[in-house]
FIZAMI-701797 format. One line per field, with one value per residue: residue in three letters; residue number from 1; x, y, z of N, C-alpha, C, O in turn. Coordinates in nm, 3 decimals, always signed. Each point is the difference from the previous one (the first is absolute). Layout:
type c(ALA_...) .
seq c(NUM_...) .
npx c(X_...) .
npy c(Y_...) .
npz c(Z_...) .
capx c(X_...) .
capy c(Y_...) .
capz c(Z_...) .
cpx c(X_...) .
cpy c(Y_...) .
cpz c(Z_...) .
opx c(X_...) .
opy c(Y_...) .
opz c(Z_...) .
This chain:
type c(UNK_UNK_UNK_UNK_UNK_UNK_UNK_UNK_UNK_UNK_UNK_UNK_UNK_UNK_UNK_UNK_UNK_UNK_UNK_UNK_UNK_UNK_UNK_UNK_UNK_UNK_UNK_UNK_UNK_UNK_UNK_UNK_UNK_UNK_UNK_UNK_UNK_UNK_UNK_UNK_UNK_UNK_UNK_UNK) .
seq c(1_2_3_4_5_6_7_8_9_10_11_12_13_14_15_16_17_18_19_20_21_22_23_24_25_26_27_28_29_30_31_32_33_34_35_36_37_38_39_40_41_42_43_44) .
npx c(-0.728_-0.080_-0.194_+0.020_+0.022_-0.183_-0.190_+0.116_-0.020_-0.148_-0.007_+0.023_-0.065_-0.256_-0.143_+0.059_-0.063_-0.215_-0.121_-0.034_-0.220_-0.124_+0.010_+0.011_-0.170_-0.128_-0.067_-0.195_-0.163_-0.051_+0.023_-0.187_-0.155_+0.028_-0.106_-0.259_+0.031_+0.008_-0.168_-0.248_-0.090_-0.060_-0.205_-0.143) .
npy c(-2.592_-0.204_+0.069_-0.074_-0.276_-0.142_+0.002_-0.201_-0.215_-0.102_-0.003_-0.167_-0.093_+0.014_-0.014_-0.235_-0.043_-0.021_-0.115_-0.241_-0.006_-0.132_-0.264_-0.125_-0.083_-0.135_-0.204_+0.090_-0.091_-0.191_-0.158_-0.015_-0.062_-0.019_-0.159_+0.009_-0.199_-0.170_-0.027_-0.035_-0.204_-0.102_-0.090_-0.160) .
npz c(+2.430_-0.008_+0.167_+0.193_+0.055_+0.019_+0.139_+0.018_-0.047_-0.037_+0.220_+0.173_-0.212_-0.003_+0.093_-0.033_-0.221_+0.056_+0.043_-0.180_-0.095_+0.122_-0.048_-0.094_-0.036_+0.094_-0.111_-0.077_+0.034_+0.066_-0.147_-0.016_+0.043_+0.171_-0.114_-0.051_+0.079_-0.097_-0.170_+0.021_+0.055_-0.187_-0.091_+0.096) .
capx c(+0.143_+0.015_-0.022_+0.100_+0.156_+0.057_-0.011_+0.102_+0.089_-0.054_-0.006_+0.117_+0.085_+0.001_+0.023_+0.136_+0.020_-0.040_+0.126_+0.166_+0.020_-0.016_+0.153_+0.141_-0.055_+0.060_+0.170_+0.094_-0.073_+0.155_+0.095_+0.013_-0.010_+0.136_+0.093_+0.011_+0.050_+0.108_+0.010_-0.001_+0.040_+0.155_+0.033_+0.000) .
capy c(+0.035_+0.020_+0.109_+0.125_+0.000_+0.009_+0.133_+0.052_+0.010_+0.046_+0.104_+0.002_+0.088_+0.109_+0.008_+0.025_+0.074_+0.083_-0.064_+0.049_+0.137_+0.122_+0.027_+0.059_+0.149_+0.050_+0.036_+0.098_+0.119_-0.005_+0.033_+0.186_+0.075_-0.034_+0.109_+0.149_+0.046_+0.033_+0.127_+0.109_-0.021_+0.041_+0.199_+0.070) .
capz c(+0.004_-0.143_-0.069_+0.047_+0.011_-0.135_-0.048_+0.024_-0.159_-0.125_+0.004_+0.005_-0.060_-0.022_+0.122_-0.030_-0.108_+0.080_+0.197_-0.017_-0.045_+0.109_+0.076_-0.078_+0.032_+0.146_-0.001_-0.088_+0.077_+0.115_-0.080_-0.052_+0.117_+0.073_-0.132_+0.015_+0.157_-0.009_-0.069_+0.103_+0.051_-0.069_-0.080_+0.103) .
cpx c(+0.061_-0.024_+0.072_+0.108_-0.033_-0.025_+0.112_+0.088_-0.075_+0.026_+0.160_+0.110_-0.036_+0.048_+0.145_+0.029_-0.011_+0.114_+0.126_+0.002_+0.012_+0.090_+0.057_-0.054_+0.057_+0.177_+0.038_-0.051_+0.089_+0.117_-0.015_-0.029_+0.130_+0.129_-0.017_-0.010_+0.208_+0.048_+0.023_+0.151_+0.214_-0.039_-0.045_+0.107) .
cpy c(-0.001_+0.101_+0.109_+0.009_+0.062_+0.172_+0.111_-0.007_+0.088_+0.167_+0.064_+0.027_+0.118_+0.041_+0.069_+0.099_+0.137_+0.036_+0.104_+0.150_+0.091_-0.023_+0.069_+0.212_+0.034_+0.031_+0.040_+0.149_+0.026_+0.064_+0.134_+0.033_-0.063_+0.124_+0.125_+0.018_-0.011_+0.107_+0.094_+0.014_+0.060_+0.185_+0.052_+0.012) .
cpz c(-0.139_-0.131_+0.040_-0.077_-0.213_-0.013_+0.091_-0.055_-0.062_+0.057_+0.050_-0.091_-0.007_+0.161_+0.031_-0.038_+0.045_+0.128_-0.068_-0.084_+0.131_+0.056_-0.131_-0.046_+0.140_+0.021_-0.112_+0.086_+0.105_-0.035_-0.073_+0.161_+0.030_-0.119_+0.051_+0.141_-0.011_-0.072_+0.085_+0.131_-0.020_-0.011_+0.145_+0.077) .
opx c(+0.061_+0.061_+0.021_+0.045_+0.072_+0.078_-0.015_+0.066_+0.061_+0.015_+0.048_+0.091_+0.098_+0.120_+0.027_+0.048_+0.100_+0.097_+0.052_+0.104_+0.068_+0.057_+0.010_+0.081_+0.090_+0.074_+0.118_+0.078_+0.061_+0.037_+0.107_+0.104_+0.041_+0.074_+0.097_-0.022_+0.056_+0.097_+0.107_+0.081_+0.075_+0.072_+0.053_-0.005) .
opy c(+0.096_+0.010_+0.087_+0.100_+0.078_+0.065_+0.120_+0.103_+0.107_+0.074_+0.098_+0.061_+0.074_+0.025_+0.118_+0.080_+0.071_+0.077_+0.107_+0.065_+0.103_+0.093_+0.118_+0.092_+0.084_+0.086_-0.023_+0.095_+0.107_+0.103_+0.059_+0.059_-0.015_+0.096_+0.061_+0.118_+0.096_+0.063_+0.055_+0.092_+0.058_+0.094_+0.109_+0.071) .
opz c(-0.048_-0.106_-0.084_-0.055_-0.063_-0.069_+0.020_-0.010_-0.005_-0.098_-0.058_+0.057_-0.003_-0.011_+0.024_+0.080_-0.008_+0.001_+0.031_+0.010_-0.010_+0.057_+0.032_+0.010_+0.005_+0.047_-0.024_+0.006_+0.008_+0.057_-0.017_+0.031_-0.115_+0.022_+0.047_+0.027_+0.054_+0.041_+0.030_+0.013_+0.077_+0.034_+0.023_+0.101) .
């Protein structure tokens, strides 16, 4: 158990790091799609 918990610190910040670039990519990705559906949405 001890070898888990430490090679889970040891790997867990990269982990994270990862998690949080694809959350925050997803919601800038969200966000231009929501922009150019209201675009549309006003010139249609």
């Amino acid at each position: 158990m001890i070898k888990l918990k430490r090679l889970l610190a040891g790997i867990w910040p990269t982990v994270y790091r990862v998690i949080n670039t694809i959350y925050y990519n997803f919601i800038s990705i969200i966000k231009k799609f929501l922009g150019l559906a209201i675009k549309q949405i006003k010139n249609g």
